[in-house]
N, C-alpha and C positions, 0 to 999 in steps of 0.2 A: 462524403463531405465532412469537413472538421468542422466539430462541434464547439471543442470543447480543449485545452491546453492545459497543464498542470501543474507547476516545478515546486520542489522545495529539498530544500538541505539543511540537514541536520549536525551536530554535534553528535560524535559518538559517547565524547563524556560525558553529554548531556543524558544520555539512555541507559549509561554507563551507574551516572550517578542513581535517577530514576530506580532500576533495576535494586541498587543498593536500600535506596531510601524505604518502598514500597516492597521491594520482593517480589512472591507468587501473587499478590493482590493486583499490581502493574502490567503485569506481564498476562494474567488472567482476563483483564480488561481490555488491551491492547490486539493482542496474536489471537486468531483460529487453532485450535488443538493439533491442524496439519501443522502451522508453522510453528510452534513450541517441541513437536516431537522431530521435526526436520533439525532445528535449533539442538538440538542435543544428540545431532551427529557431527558437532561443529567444534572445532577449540575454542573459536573466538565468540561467543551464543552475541555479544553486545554489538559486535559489527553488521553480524547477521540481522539483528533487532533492528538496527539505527538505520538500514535497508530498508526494512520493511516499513520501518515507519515513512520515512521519508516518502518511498513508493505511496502507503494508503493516503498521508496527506496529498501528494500531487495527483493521485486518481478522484479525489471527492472534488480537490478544485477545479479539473477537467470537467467533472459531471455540474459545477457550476453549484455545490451545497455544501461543500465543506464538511468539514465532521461535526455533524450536530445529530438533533432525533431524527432527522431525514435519512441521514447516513450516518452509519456506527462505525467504530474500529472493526469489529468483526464481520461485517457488513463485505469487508473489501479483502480478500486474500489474496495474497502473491503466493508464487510459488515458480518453481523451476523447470521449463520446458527440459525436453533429454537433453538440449543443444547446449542445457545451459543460463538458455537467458532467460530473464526475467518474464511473467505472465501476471496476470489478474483473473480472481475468479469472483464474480460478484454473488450478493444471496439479499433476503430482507428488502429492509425500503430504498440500496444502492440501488437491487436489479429491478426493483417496481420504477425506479426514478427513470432509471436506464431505459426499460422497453417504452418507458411513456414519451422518450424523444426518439425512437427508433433507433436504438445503437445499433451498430452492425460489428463494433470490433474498439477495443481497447490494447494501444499500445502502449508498454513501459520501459522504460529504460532504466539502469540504475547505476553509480560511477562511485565508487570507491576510492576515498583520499584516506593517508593516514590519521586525521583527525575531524574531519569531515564525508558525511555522504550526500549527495546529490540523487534524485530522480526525476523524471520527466512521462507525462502521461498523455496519451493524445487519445481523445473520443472521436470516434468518427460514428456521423449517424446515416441512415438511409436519405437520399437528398429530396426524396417526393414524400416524405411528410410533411 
């Protein structure tokens, strides 16, 4: 059963600019050490970035808490099935929130424009909780 829905699109020069502003401070607070070192197998690390961000925002609205002390930035990682496409790996107070409405499965999607990125996150939970 859907739980839970999630979009949000970003500005790449917005994480673009970010990245400038702030640095490794930003980037520290934001990304899990998977996607930072994934990120620097990349040419373009800020497209890659404005991805993920997008993704972690539309997976915390799914889970219905947004990014706040319930759920962290780091709380929430993407990363790249072999296929390709986009995944979630949860950890901290996302997957304590998570198993407390019975998740069974997180889907993401993620769409790449030249100046904008889009994702989309759907929670599905067990339906007999």
């Amino acid at each position: 059963m859907i739980f839970g829905i999630g979009i949000d699109i970003v500005s790449i020069k917005r994480i673009r600019r970010a990245e400038k502003i702030h640095g490794d401070k930003f980037i520290k607070r934001v990304y899990t050490d998977s996607e930072i070192d994934e990120s620097k197998k990349l040419s373009n690390a800020s497209h890659y970035f404005a991805g993920r961000w997008a993704a972690k925002e539309a997976v915390s609205k799914a889970l219905k808490t947004g990014i706040t002390s319930d759920c962290g930035w780091k709380d929430i990682e993407i990363y790249n099935e072999k296929n390709g496409s986009p995944s979630c790996r949860l950890s901290g107070k996302a997957l304590n929130t998570a198993k407390k409405l019975g998740m069974t499965n997180i889907l993401v999607s993620i769409s790449h424009e030249r100046k904008n990125i889009c994702a989309l996150a759907v929670l599905e939970i067990n339906n007999k909780k």
